[in-house]
Every structure is written in C-alpha cells, then in structure tokens.
TIPA-209764 format. One record per residue (C-alpha): residue number from 1; x negated, y negated, z; residue in one letter. Coordinates in nm, 3 decimals, padded with zeros to 5 digits, m for minus. Each point is the difference from the previous one (the first is absolute). Last residue first. Layout:
# residues N
<rec><num>NUM</num><c1>X</c1><c2>Y</c2><c3>Z</c3><residuo>a</residuo></rec>
...
//
This chain:
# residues 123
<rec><num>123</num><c1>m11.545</c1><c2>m11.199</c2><c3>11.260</c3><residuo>x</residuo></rec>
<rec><num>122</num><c1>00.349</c1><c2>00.107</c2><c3>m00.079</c3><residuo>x</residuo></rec>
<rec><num>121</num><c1>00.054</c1><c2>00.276</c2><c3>m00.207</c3><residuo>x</residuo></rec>
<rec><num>120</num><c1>00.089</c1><c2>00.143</c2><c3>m00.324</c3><residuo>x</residuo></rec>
<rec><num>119</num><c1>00.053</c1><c2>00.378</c2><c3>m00.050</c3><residuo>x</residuo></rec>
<rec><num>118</num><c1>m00.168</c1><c2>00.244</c2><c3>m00.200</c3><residuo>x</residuo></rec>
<rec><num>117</num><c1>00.022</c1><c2>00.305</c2><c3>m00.159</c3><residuo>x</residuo></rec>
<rec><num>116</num><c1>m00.235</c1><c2>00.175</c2><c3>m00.251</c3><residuo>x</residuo></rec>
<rec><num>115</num><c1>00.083</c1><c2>00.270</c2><c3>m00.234</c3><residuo>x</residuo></rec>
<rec><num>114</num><c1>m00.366</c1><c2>00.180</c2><c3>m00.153</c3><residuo>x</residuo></rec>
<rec><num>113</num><c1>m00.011</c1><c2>00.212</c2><c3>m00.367</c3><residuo>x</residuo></rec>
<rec><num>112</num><c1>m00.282</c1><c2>00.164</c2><c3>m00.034</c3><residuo>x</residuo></rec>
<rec><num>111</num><c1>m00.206</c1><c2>00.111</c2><c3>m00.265</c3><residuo>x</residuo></rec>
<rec><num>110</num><c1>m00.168</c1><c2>00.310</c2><c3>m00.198</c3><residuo>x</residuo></rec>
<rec><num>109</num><c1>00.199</c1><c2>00.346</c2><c3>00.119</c3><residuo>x</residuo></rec>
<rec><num>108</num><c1>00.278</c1><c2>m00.206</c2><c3>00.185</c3><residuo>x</residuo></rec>
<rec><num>107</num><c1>m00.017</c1><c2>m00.066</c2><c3>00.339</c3><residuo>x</residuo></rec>
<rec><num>106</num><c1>00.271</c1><c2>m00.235</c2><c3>00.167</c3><residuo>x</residuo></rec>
<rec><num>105</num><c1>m00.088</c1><c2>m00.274</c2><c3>00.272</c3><residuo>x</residuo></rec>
<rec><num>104</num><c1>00.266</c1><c2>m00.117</c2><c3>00.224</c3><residuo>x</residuo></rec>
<rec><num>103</num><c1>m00.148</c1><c2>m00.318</c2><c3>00.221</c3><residuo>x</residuo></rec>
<rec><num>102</num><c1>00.075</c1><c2>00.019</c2><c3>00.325</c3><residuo>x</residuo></rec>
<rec><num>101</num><c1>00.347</c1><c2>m00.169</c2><c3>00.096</c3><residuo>x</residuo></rec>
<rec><num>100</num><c1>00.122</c1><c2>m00.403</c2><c3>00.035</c3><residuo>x</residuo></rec>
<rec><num>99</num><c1>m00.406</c1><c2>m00.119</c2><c3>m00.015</c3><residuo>x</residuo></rec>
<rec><num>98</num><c1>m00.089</c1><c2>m00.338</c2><c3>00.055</c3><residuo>x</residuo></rec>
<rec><num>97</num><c1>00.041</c1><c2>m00.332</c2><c3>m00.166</c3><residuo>x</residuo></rec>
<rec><num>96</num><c1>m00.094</c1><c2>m00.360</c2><c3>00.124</c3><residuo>x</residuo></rec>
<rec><num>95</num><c1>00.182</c1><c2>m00.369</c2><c3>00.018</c3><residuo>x</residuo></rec>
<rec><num>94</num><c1>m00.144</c1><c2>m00.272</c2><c3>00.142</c3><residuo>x</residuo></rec>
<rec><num>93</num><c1>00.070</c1><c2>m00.201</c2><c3>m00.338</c3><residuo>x</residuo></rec>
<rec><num>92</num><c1>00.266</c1><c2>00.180</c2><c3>m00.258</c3><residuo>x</residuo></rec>
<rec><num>91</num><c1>m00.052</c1><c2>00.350</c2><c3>m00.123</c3><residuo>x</residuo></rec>
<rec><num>90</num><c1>00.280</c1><c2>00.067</c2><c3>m00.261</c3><residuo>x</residuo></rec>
<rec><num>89</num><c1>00.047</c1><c2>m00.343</c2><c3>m00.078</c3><residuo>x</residuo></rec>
<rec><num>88</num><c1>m00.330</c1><c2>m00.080</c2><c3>m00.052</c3><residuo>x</residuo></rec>
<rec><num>87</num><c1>m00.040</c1><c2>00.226</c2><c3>m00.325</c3><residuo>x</residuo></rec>
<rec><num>86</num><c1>00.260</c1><c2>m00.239</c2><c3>m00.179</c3><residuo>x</residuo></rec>
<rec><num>85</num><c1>m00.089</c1><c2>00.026</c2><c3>m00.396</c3><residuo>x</residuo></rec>
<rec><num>84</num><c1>00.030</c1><c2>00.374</c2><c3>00.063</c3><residuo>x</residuo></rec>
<rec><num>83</num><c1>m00.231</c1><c2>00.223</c2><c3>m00.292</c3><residuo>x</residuo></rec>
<rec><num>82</num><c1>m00.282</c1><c2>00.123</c2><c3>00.306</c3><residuo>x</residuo></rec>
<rec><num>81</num><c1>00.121</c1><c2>00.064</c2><c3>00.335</c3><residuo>x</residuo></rec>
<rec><num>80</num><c1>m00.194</c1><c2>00.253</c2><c3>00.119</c3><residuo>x</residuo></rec>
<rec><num>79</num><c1>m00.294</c1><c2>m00.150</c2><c3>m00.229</c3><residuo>x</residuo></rec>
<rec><num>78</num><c1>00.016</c1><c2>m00.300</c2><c3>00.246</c3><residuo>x</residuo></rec>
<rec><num>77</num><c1>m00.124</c1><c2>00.224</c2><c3>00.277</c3><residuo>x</residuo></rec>
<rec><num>76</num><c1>00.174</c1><c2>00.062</c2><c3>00.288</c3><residuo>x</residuo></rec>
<rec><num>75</num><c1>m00.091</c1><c2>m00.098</c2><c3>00.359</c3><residuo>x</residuo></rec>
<rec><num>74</num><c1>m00.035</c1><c2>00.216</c2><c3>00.344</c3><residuo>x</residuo></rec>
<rec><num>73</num><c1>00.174</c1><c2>00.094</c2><c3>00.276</c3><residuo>x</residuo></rec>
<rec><num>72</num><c1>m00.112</c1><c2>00.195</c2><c3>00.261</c3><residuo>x</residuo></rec>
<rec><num>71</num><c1>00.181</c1><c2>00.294</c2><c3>00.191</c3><residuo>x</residuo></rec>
<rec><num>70</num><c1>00.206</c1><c2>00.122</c2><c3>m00.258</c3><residuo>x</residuo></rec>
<rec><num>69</num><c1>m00.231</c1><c2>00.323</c2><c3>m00.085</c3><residuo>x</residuo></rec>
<rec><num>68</num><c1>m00.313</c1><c2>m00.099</c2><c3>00.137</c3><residuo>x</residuo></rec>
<rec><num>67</num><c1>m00.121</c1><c2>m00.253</c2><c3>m00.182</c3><residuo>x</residuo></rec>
<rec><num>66</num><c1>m00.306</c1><c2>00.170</c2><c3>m00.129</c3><residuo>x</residuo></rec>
<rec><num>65</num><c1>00.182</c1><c2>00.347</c2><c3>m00.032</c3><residuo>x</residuo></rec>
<rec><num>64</num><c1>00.225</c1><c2>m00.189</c2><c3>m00.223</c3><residuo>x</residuo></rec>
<rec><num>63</num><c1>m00.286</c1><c2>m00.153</c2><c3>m00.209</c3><residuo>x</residuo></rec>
<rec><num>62</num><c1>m00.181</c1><c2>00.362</c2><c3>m00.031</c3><residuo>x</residuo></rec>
<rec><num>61</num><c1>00.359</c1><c2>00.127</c2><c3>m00.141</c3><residuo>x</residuo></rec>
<rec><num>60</num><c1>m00.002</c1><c2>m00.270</c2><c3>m00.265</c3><residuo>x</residuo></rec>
<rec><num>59</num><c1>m00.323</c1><c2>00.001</c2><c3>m00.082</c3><residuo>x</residuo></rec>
<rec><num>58</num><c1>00.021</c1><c2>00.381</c2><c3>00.003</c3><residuo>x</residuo></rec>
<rec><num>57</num><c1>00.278</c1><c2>m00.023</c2><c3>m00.284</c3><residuo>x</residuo></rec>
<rec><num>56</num><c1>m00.234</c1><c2>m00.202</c2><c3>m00.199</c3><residuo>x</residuo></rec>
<rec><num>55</num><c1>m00.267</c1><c2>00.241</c2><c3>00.007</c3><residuo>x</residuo></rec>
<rec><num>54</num><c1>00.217</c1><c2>00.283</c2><c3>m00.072</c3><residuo>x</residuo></rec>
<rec><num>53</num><c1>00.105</c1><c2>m00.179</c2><c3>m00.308</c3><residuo>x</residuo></rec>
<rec><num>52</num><c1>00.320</c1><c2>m00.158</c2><c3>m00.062</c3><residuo>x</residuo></rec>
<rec><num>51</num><c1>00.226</c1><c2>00.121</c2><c3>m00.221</c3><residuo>x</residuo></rec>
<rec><num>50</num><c1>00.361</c1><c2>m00.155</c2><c3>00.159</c3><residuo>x</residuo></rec>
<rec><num>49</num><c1>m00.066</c1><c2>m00.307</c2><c3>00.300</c3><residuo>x</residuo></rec>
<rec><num>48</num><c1>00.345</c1><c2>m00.050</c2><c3>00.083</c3><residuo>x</residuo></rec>
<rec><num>47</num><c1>00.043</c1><c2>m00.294</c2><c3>00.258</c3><residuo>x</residuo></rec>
<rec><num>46</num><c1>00.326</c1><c2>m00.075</c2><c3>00.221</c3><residuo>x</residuo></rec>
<rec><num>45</num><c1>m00.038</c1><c2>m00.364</c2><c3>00.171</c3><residuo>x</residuo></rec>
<rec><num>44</num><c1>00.273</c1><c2>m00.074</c2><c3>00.318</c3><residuo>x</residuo></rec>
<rec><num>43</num><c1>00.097</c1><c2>m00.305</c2><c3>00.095</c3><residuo>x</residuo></rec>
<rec><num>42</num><c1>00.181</c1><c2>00.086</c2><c3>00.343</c3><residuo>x</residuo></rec>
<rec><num>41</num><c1>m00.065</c1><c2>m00.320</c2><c3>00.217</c3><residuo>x</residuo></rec>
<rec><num>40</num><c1>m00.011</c1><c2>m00.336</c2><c3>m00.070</c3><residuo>x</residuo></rec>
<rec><num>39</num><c1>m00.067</c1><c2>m00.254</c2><c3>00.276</c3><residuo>x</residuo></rec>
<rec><num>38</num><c1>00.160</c1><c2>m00.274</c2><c3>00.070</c3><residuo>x</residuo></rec>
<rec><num>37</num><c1>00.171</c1><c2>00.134</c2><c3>00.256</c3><residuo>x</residuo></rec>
<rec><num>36</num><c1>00.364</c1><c2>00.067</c2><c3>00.196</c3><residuo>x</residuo></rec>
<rec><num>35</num><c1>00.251</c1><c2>m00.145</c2><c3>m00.302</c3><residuo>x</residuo></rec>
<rec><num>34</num><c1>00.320</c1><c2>m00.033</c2><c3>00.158</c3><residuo>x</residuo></rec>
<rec><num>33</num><c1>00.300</c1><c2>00.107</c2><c3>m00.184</c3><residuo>x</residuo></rec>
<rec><num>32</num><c1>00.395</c1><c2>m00.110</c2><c3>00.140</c3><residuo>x</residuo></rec>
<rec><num>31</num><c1>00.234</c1><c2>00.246</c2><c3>m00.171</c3><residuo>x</residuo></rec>
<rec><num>30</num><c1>00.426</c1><c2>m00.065</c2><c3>m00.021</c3><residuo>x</residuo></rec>
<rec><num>29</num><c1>00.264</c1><c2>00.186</c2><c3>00.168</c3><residuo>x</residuo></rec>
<rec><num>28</num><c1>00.125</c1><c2>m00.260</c2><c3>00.255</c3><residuo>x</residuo></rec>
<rec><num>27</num><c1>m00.178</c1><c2>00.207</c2><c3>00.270</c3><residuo>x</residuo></rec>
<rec><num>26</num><c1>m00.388</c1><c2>m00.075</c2><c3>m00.160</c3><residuo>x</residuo></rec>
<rec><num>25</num><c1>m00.136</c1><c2>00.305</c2><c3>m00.154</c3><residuo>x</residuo></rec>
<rec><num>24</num><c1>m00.383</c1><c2>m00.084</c2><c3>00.075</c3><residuo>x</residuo></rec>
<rec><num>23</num><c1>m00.242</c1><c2>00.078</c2><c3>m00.274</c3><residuo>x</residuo></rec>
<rec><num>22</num><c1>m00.347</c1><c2>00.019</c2><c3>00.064</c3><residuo>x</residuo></rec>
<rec><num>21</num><c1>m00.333</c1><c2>m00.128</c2><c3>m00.204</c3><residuo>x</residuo></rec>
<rec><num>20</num><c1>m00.334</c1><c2>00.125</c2><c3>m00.066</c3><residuo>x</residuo></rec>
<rec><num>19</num><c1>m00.176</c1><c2>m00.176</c2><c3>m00.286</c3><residuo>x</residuo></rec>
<rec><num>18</num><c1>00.003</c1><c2>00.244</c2><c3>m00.356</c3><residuo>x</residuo></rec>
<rec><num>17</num><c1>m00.260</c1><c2>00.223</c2><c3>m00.188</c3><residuo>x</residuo></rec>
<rec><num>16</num><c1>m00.012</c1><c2>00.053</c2><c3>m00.389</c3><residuo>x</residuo></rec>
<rec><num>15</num><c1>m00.012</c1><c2>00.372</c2><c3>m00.105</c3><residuo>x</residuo></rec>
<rec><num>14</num><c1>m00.256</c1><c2>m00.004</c2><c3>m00.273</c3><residuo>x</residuo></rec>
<rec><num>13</num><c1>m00.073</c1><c2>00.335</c2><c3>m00.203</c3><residuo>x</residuo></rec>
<rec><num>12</num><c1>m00.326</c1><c2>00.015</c2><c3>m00.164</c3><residuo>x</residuo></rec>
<rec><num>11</num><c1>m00.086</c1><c2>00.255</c2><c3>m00.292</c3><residuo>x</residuo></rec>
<rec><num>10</num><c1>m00.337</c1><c2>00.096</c2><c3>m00.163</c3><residuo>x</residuo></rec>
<rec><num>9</num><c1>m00.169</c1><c2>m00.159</c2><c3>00.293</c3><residuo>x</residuo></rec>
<rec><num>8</num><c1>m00.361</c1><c2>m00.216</c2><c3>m00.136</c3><residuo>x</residuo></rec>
<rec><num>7</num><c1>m00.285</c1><c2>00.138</c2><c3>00.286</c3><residuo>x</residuo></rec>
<rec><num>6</num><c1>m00.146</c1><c2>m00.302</c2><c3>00.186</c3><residuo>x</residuo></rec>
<rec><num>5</num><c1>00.004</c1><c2>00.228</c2><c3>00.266</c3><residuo>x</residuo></rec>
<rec><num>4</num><c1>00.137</c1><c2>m00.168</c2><c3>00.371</c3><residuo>x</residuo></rec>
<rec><num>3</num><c1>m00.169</c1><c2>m00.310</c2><c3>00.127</c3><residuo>x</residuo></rec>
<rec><num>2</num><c1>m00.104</c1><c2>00.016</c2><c3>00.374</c3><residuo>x</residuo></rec>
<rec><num>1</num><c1>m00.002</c1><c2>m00.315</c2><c3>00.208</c3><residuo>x</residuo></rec>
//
C-alpha cells in the first residue's frame, strides 16, 4: 500500500467519524436506534501544508496522480500526526485514507502552499 508524503502539515483539522445507525419514531412518541455496522464512516482529515517548496507540492500532486484521485487508498505517515499521544485513534486497524477533492495548490512567487482532503475508509 501507498504511503502519502512524509511532509509535517502546518495545520490539521480532525473531524472524527461515527457507526451508521437509524432512528425509528416509534407511535407512542419515543425513538428506537439501531446501529446498522461496525464500521465507521465519515472521519474526515483536513491538512495545510503553508511554504512548501515546489518539490514538495509535486510529491503531493505526483502521489495523487499515483492513486488515482480517490480510487486507491493509501496510509499516512506518523509525521501527519505528529504531537497526539493517541495517533491510532484516528486510523484504527483495516482502516485506509483516500482523497475527499484534488489537492488545491496555491503559487506564490517562492513556495506553495498545498490543502489536502481525505476521508477514512474501510479496507
């Protein structure tokens, strides 16, 4: 499996994931939840990679190329998640990441600053 840039983000945003469930309005007026999976869908992981070089911003693009845009996941490198004392809780076993959107890259006269977007999935 593919490992994304071991490139340190300037910024991360974490939006944890949750299990599917539904709600069922029951006559009586009260809720009846069933949980439909295990799995956990949605967690989302927004990276801001500010000053870069154009080298590092073509890692980045060459990587997403390589997977294809979402079409193959891949893994994360620890220095993604560098400074948490829990790194495994934001990719927990069989778990993967792929791209949400193409990466946004914006020019400036000596660097580059590069947004990334992923999603967690299933593998």
């Amino acid at each position: 499996m593919a490992t994304f840039p071991s490139l340190a983000p300037s910024s991360r945003t974490f939006t944890p994931g949750d299990r599917p469930s539904a709600t069922i309005n029951l006559l009586g007026g009260g809720e009846e939840r069933t949980r439909n999976s295990n799995c956990i869908v949605g967690q989302a992981l927004k990276l801001s990679f500010q000053g870069i070089t154009e080298a590092q911003a073509l890692s980045i693009l060459n990587h997403y190329t390589e997977q294809q845009g979402s079409y193959q996941s891949f893994a994360i490198p620890a220095v993604l998640l560098s400074g948490l004392t829990s790194p495994a809780a934001i990719t927990p076993t069989n778990y993967a990441w792929i791209y949400a959107a193409p990466p946004e890259i914006v020019d400036q006269p000596l660097y580059r600053d590069v947004t990334v977007d992923l999603v967690m999935v299933r593998i």
